[in-house]
C-alpha positions as CSV (number, residue, x, y, z in Angstrom):
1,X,11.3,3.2,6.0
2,X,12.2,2.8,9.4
3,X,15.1,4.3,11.2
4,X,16.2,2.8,14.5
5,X,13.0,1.7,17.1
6,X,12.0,-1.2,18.9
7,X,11.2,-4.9,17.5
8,X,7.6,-5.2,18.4
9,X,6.9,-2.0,17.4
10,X,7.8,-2.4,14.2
11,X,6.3,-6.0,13.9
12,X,2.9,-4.1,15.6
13,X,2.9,-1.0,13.4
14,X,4.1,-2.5,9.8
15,X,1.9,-6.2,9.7
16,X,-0.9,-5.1,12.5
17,X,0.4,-8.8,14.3
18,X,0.5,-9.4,18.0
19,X,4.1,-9.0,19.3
20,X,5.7,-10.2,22.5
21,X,8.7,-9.8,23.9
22,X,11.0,-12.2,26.0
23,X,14.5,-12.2,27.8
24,X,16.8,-15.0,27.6
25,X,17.4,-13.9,31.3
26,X,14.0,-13.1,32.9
27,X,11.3,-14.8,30.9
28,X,13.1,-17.9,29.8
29,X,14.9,-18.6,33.2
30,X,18.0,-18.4,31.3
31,X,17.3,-22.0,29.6
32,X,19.0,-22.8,26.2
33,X,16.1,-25.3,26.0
34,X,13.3,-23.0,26.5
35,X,14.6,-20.7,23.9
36,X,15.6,-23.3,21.5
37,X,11.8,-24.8,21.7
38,X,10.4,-20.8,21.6
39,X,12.2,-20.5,18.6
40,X,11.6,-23.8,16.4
41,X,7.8,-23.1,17.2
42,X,7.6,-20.0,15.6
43,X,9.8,-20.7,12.7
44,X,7.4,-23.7,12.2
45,X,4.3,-21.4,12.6
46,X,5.9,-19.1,10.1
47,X,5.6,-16.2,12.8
48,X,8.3,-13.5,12.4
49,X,11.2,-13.5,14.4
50,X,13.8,-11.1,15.8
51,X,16.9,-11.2,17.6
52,X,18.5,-8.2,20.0
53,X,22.3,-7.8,21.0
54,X,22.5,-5.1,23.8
55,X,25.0,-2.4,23.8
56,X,27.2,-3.8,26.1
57,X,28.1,-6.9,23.7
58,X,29.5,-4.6,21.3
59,X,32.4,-6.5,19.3
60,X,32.3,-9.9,20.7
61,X,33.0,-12.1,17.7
62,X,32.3,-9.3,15.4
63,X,28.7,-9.0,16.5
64,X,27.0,-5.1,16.8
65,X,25.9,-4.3,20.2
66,X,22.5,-2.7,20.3
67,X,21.6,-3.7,17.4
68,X,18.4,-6.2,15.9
69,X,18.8,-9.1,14.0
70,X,15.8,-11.3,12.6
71,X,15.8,-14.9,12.6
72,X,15.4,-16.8,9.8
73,X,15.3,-20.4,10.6
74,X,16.5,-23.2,13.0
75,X,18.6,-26.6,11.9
76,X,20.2,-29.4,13.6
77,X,23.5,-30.5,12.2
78,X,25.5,-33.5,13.5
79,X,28.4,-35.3,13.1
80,X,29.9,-38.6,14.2
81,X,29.7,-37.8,18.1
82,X,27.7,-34.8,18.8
83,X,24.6,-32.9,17.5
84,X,24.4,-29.2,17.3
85,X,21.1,-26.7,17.5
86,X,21.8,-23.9,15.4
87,X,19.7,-20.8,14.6
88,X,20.0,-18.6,11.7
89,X,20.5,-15.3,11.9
90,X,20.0,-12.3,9.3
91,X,21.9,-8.9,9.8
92,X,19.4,-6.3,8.1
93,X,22.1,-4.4,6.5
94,X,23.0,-7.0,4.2
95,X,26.9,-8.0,5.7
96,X,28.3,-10.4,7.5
97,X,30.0,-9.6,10.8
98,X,29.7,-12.4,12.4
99,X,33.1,-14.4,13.4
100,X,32.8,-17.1,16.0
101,X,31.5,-20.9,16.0
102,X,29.8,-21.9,12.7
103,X,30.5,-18.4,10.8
104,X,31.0,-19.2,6.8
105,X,34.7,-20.4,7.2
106,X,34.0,-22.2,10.8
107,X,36.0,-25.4,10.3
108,X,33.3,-27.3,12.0
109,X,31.4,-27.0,9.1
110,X,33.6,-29.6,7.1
111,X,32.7,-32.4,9.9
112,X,28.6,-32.1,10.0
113,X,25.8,-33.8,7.5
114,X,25.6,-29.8,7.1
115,X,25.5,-30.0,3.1
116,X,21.9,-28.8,2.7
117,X,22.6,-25.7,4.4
118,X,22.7,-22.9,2.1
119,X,25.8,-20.8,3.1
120,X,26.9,-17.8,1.1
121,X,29.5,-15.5,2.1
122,X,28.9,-11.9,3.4
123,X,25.1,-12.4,2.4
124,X,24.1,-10.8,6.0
125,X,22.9,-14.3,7.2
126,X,24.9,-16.1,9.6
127,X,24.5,-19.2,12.1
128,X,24.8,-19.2,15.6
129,X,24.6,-22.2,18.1
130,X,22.6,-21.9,21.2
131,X,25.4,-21.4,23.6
132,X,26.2,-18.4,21.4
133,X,22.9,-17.2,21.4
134,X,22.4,-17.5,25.2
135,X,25.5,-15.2,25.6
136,X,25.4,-12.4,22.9
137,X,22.1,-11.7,22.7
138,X,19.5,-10.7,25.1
139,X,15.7,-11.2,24.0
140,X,13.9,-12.6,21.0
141,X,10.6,-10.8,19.7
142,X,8.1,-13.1,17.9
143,X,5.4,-11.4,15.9
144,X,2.4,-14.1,15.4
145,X,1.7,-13.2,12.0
146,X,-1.1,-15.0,10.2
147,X,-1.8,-14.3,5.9
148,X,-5.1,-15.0,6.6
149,X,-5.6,-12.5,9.9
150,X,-7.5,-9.6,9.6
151,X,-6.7,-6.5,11.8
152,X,-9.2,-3.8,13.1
153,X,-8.0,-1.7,15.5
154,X,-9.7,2.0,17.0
155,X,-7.6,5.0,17.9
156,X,-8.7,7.3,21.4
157,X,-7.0,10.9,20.7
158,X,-6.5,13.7,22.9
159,X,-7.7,11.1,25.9
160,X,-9.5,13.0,28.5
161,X,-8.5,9.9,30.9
162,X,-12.1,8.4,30.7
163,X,-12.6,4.8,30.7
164,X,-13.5,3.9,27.2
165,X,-15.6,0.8,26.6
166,X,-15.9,-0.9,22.8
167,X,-17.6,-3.9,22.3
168,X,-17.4,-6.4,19.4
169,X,-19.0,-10.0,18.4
170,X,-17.1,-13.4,17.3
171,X,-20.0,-14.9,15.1
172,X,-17.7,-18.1,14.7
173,X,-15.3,-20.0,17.1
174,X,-11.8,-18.3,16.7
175,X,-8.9,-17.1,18.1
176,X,-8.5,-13.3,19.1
177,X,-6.0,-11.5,20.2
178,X,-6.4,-8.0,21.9
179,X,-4.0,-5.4,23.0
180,X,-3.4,-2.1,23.9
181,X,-0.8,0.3,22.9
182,X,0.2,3.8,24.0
183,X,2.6,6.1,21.8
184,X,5.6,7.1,23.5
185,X,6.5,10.6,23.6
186,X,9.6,9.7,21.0
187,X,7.3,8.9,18.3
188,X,5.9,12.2,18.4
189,X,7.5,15.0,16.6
190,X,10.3,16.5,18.2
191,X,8.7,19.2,20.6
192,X,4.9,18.0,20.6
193,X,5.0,16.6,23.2
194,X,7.6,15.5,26.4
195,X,7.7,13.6,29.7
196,X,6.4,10.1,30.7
197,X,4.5,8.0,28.3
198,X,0.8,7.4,28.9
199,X,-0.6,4.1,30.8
200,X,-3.4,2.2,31.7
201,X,-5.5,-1.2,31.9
202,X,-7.1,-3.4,29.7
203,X,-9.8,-5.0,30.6
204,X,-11.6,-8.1,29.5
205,X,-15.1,-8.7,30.2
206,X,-17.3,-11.3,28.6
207,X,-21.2,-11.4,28.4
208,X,-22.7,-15.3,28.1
């Protein structure tokens, strides 16, 4: 069980997938576009998907600042004049709180070819259109999460600040992905250990 953390660590830690993080502001220029097409690519790719409000969004339509959500899907809904890109959204503990545009009793619903939406009150999954999204929350965290990935990983303690070198063959044409992670001094036990966490490079260097 997990109480309280970051999104890609717990995507890293529990499923061993590559995780990355982006801002709606900073990485995605701020473009609904951008992170409507971010988002409809993972959800087709099956990748896991998560959702952060920050703290200072606390209450806006009933929404809990600094707090994650996971995604669960993205639809398009339309009705006689416009068309509408929604995502939908999952609260982890299981309740709705969600109140604005295209909550369960949103009026809008009754005008959009919306019918094979699956909508069931205080079930902790909610929708949210783009402009909504691009408002409240403030980054997404995709996990690209394969059933058919394997994970190997190696674990440097007490680093003497060394450079470490480990080397490893692809007998077929695939795709890798590498990464390096350091443990922050909150993930130790209270006590073990304090001050900055650890850094460093990784380095890629390919023979042939």
């Amino acid at each position: 069980m997990t109480n309280g953390g970051l999104h890609t660590e717990a995507l890293k830690f529990l499923t061993g997938c590559p995780a990355s993080l982006y801002s709606l502001k900073s990485d995605l220029n701020s473009d609904a576009n951008l992170v409507w097409n971010k988002l409809t690519d993972a959800t087709a790719n099956n990748y896991l998907i998560g959702i952060n409000v920050p703290d200072s969004k606390n209450g806006i339509n009933g929404i809990i600042g600094g707090h994650a959500y996971s995604v669960l899907g993205t639809y398009v809904v339309s009705n006689a004049t416009s068309s509408f890109n929604l995502v939908k959204v999952r609260n982890p503990w299981g309740s709705d709180t969600w109140t604005g545009d295209w909550s369960d009793n949103y009026v809008g619903w009754k005008t959009v070819n919306g019918s094979s939406i699956n909508k069931v009150s205080n079930d902790g999954d909610f929708f949210v259109d783009m402009q909504d999204i691009m408002s409240v929350f403030s980054t997404i965290v995709i996990g690209n999460y394969s059933e058919n990935s394997q994970v190997y990983f190696t674990e440097s303690l007490n680093d003497d600040g060394q450079i470490k070198m480990y080397e490893f063959t692809s007998p077929v044409t695939q795709t890798i992905s590498l990464s390096m992670e350091f443990y922050n001094s909150r993930m130790y036990t209270p006590g073990c250990r304090t001050g900055a966490a650890s850094k460093g490079t990784l380095t890629l260097m390919q023979n042939g």
